[in-house]
C-alpha positions, -999 to 999 in steps of 0.1 A, spaced: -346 677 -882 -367 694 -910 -387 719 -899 -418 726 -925 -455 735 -917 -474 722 -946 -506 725 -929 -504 765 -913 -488 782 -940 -488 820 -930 -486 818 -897 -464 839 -872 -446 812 -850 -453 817 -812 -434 840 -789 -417 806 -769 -407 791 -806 -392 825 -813 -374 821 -781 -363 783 -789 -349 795 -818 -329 831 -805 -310 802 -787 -310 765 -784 -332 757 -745 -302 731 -737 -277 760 -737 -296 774 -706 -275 748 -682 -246 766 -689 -258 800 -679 -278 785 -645 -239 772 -638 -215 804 -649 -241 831 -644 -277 824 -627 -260 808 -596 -235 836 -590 -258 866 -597 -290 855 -587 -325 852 -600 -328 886 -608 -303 882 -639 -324 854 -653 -354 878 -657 -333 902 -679 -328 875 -708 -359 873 -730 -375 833 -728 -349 823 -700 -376 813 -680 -393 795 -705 -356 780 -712 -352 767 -678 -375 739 -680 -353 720 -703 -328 716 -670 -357 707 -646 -364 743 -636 -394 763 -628 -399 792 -607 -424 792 -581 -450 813 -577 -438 829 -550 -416 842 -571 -380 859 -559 -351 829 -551 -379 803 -549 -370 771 -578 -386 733 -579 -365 708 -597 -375 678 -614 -354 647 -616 -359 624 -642 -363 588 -633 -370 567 -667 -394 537 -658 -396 552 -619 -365 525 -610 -344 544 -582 -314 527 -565 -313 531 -531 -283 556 -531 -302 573 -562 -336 579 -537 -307 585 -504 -294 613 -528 -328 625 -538 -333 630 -500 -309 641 -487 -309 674 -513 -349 679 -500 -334 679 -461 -305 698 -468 -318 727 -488 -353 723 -499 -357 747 -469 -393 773 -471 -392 807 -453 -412 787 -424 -423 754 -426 -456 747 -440 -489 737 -412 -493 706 -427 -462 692 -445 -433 710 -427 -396 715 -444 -376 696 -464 -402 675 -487 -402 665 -518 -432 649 -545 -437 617 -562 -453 630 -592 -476 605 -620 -447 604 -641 -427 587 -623 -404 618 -614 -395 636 -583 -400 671 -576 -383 696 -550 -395 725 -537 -377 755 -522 -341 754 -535 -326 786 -544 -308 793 -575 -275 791 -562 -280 757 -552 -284 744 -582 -250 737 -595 -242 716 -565 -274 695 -566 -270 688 -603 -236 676 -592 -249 652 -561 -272 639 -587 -251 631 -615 -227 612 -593 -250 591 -587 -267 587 -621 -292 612 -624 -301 647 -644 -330 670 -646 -323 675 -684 -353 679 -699 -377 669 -674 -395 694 -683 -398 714 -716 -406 708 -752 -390 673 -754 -395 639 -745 -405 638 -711 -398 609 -683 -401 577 -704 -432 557 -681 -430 521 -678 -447 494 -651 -432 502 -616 -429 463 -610 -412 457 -648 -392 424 -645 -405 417 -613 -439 414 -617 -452 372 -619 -476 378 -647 -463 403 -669 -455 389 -707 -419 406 -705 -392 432 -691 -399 464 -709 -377 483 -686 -346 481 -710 -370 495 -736 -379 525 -715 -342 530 -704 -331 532 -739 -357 553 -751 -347 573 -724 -316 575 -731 -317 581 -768 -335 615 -763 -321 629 -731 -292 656 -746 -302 652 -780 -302 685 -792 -321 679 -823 -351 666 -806 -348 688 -778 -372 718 -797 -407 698 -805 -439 720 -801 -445 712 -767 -440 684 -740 -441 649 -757 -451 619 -734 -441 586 -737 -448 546 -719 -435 516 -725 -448 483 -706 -447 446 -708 -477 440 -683 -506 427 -690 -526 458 -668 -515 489 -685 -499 499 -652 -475 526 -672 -513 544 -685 -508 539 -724 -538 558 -737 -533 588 -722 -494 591 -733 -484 605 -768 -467 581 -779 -469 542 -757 -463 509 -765 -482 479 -748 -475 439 -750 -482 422 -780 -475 387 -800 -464 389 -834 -474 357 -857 -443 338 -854 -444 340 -815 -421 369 -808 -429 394 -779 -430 429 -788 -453 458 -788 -486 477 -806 -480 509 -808 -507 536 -797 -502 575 -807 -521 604 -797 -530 604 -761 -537 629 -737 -555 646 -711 -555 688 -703 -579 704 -729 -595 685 -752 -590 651 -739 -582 623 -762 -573 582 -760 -545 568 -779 -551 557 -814 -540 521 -828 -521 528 -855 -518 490 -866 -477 485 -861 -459 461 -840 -425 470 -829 -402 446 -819 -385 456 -789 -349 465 -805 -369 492 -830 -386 508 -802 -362 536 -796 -362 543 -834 -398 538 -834 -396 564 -810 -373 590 -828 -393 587 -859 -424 600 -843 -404 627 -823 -393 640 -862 -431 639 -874 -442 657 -845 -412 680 -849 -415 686 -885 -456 686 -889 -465 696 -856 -483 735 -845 -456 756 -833 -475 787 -839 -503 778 -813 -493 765 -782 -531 759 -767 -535 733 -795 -505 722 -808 -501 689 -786 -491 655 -808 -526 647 -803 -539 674 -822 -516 663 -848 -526 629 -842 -567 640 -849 -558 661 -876 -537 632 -897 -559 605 -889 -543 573 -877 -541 557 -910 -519 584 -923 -498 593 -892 -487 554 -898 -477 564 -937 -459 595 -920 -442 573 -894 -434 549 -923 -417 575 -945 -392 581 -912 -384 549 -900 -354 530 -907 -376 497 -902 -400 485 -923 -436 488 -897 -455 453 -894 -492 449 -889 -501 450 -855 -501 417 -834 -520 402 -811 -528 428 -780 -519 411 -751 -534 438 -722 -562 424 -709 -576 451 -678 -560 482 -660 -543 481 -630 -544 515 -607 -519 507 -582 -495 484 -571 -504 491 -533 -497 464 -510 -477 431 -505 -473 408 -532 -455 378 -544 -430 383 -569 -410 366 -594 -368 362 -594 -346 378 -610 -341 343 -629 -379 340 -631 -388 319 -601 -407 326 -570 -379 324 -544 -395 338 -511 -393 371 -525 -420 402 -520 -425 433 -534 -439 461 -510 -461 486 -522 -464 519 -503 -494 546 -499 -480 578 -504 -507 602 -498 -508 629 -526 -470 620 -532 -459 638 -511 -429 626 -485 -405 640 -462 -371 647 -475 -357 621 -441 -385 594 -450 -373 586 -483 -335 586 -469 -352 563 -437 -370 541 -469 -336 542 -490 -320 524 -462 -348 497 -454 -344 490 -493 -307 487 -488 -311 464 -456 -341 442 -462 -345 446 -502 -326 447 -538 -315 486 -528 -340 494 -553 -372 516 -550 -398 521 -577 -418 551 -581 -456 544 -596 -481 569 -617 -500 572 -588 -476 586 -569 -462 560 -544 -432 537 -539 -428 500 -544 -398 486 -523 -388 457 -543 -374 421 -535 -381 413 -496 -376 376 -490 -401 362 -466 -377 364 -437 -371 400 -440 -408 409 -446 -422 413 -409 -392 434 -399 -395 457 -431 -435 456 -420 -427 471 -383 -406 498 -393 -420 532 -383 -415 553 -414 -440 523 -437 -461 527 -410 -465 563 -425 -469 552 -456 -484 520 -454 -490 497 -476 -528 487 -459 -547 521 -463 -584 534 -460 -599 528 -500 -598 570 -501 -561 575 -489 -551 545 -512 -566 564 -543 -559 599 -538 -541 617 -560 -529 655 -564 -512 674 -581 -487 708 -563 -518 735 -568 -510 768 -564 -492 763 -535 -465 762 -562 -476 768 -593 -486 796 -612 -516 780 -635 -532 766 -605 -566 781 -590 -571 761 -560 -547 748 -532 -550 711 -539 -527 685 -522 -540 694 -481 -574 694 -494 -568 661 -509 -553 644 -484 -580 658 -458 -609 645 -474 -594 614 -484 -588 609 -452 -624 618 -440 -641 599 -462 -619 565 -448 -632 573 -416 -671 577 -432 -671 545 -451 -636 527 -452 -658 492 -433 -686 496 -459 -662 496 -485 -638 470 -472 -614 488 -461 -598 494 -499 -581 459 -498 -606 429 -499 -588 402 -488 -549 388 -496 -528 405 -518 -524 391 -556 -501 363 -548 -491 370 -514 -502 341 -484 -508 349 -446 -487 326 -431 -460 345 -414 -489 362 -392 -489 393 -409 -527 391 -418 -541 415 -443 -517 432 -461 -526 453 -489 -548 450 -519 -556 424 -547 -552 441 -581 -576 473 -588 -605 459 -601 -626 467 -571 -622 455 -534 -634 490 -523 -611 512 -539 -618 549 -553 -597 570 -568 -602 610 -563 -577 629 -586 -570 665 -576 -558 690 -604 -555 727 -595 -562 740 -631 -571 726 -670 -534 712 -672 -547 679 -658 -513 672 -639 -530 648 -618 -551 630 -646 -586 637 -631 -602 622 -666 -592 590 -656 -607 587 -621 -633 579 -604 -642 612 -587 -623 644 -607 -620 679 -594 -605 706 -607 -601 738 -598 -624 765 -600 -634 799 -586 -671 804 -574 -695 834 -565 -707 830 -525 -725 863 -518 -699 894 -524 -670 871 -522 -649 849 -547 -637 819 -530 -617 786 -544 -643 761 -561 -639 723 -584 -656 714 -609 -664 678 -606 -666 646 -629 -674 606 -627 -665 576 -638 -632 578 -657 -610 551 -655 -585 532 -684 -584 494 -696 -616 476 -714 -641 501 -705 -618 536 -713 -632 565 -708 -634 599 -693 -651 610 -665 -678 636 -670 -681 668 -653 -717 668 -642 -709 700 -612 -696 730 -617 -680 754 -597 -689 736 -561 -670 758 -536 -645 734 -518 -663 739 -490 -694 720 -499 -676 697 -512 -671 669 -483 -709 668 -477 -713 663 -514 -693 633 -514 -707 620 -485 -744 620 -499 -728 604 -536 -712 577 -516 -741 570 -495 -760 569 -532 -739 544 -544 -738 525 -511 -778 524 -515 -780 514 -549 -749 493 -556 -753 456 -567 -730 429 -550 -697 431 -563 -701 463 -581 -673 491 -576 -681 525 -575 -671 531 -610 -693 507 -624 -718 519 -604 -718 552 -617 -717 539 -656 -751 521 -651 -767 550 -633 -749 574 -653 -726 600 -636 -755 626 -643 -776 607 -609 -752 617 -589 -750 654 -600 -775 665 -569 -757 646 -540 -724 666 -550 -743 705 -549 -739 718 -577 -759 702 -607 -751 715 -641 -724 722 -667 -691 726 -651 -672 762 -654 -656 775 -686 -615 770 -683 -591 801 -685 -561 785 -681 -535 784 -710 -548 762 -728 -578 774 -727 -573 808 -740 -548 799 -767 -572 775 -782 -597 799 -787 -581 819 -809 -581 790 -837 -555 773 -855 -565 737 -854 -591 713 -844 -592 703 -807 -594 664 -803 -629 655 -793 -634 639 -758 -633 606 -776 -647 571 -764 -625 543 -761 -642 524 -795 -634 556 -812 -595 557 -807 -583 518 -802 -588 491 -825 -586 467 -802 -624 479 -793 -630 483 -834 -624 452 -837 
């Protein structure tokens, strides 16, 4: 690949491209193998960027600091055989083991994150080796899973089973997937680069928040393929995909994808990392001439866009539902979508669910964006018997309409960027607010699941799709980094510090009414700095607002777009403009080099809403 900088001549590249190019971050897997695992952590901090290198294997030190790694595995499109989520397991209970377990989530666990990944917590360095070799035998790798490359490929959880999507995209994502994982020369972009790939009709795999994402669409003659949408993305400067008029048929998607990876690699910032995201790129350009750029790199000729074929935004996949056959039909079969609060799941329960998929499924599990599991292909016979076991009892697939939409993402339990401990809190006033108002919401389900009947006795089980029926979505995030998309949710917090007499104590900032699909947009922060523990009575009187004033039919969301989120300011204690950022992101941006991409509304970045 190229590498020129038309745009920032003059520039001194930044300290982690220097390191990128002292030595290629691939060649780091070697080391962890011949040298990190034998001598300890302690050698890794005497190589310059080696901890910045580590991320291309799935590595990251914890905050804790010492021997004290979590490892990503990739999963492209969030399809795990059962051996594959067995494996996964079996690594958390074997040696994902903490100093002492923690109060609240124990040993041996592991997290679903919103990229359809899985993260482990606690392994030491000389561990490594051998769990890279359980999970290559049985198909998997952290390579690049994290880093400056192409990221987990997304794609619909329920891909080529779902009854109403327009195709199978998973293939897509798998070979997209494949195309860039090991490729050296589009291992060293400017920063993370996030891709998703769906056939669905409900933009289940979140395409306008993704750098690069193609959704369903019809070309003129009839053939199934894709629009392509570039420039997404949350963090700083939030930003929705741009249209960039192409269709792609599905057998140029990969290359589709490769040509944009060179663009980015070849045009985008590497000399400031707190702006140098595609998007940037993507605001800078304009879409009409990122499409000439992408044009000049191809070896396709691009087509006009065809007709869009998304038609809403589905949050979740929670629940029972009908599905369609591998051939197509409906044959008896189920898919079975389970709550996993925060994503976050003992190391035994996903070997306990890796079995039921083996014994009353396809052996397949399928991890979503908001962090659950879908157990796929449970023929009517089989479904009361998956229904009774214990372990989806725990994570089951008829939650409160809090639990069911709660997100998080590791806070600074883990990390080092985070402010604010985020995935107890979470779960706790999820689960607080079910008790408060789970009946006067419906209980998050509203009747039947999409497709599913009652007639085996089971009675309610789950949810229809997301457009309502009681459910809201709180999305956690400990810092600016967005990890667990907080733009797009009904309720956002992140974190914060705040002034309570003499002391400094953990605080959120706190937004309303994001969400994705025909009304995109983010939520705004309308409180800042509310110390956490205000924050449950601040909820309380919101939802007690909404309860008051909603109209029949009307979710929360909606709700708070005709009131505008500012009403609600008051109820949650703190009204006013939310606290500056310092993370990262934050501070890098500020000292120039590039626009930021403005907090755009959806008819200023899609032209399906231009239209």
């Amino acid at each position: 690949m190229e590498f020129i900088r038309p745009f920032r001549h003059g520039s001194e590249l930044s300290q982690q491209e220097k390191w990128k190019l002292e030595r290629h971050p691939l060649e780091v897997a070697a080391a962890v193998r011949d040298t990190y695992a034998r001598l300890g952590p302690q050698a890794i901090a005497k190589v310059p960027g080696e901890v910045e290198r580590l991320k291309w294997v799935g590595l990251y030190p914890q905050r804790q600091g010492g021997d004290a790694f979590m490892l990503r595995v990739k999963v492209p499109g969030g399809r795990l055989s059962a051996d594959q989520a067995r494996q996964i397991g079996e690594v958390a209970v074997e040696l994902a083991r903490a100093p002492e377990p923690h109060p609240v989530w124990g040993d041996s666990y592991c997290d679903i994150t919103t990229r359809q990944t899985v993260q482990v917590h606690w392994l030491r360095i000389g561990d490594i080796p051998e769990v890279w070799d359980r999970l290559e035998a049985v198909g998997l790798t952290t390579v690049q899973a994290c880093g400056d490359s192409a990221r987990n490929v997304s794609c619909c959880p329920v891909a080529g089973i779902d009854a109403d999507e327009a195709f199978d995209a998973s293939p897509v994502a798998r070979a997209i997937s494949d195309y860039f994982t090991g490729n050296r020369e589009y291992a060293n972009l400017p920063r993370k680069f996030k891709i998703s790939v769906t056939g669905c009709l409900e933009d289940c795999a979140r395409a306008e928040i993704n750098d690069v994402a193609f959704v369903p669409a019809r070309r003129d003659d009839g053939l199934l393929g894709f629009n392509l949408l570039v420039g997404g993305g949350l963090s700083d400067g939030p930003r929705l995909a741009s249209d960039v008029d192409v269709f792609v048929a599905p057998k140029d998607a990969p290359e589709c994808t490769r040509a944009i990876a060179q663009l980015y690699g070849e045009l985008g910032n590497r000399e400031n990392r707190g702006v140098n995201r595609f998007r940037y790129l993507v605001q800078e350009l304009g879409p009409e001439l990122v499409r000439d750029e992408i044009a000049k790199r191809a070896a396709f000729d691009l087509e006009p866009a065809g007709e869009a074929l998304t038609r809403g935004y589905r949050g979740d996949h929670v629940g029972v539902h009908r599905q369609k056959g591998a051939d197509g039909d409906d044959r008896g079969l189920h898919y079975v979508g389970c709550s996993v609060t925060v994503g976050r799941m003992a190391g035994a329960d996903l070997v306990e669910i890796a079995r039921l998929a083996h014994e009353h499924g396809d052996a397949t599990l399928r991890l979503a964006p908001d962090q659950n599991l879908v157990v796929s292909s449970v023929p009517d016979e089989r479904l009361a018997s998956l229904l009774a076991e214990d372990v989806i009892g725990r994570y089951s697939p008829s939650p409160g309409p809090f639990t069911r939409g709660v997100v998080a993402c590791t806070g600074n339990e883990f990390c080092r960027f985070a402010i604010v401990e985020t995935k107890v809190r979470a779960a706790q006033w999820a689960r607080q607010m079910d008790e408060r108002f789970a009946l006067s919401l419906g209980n998050g389900l509203g009747g039947i699941a999409r497709g599913a009947d009652d007639g085996d006795g089971q009675g309610d089980r789950g949810g229809r799709d997301d457009r309502g029926d009681g459910v809201v979505r709180m999305h956690f995030s400990g810092c600016s980094a967005s990890c667990a998309q907080p733009q797009i949710a009904d309720v956002a917090f992140r974190g914060e510090t705040a002034h309570v007499g003499d002391a400094i104590v953990e605080a959120v900032d706190i937004g309303l009414g994001g969400g994705l699909g025909p009304e995109a947009g983010f939520a705004r922060w309308v409180a800042g700095a509310v110390p956490v523990d205000d924050v449950p009575a601040g909820l309380d009187k919101a939802m007690l607002r909404y309860l008051a004033e909603r109209r029949a039919g009307e979710t929360f969301r909606s709700a708070v777009l005709r009131l505008g989120p500012e009403a609600f300011a008051g109820d949650l204690g703190c009204p006013g403009t939310p606290g500056t950022f310092g993370g990262p992101d934050a501070l890098a941006g500020q000292a120039g080099g590039g626009p930021r991409p403005a907090t755009a509304s959806a008819d200023e970045t899609t032209r399906r809403d231009r239209r």
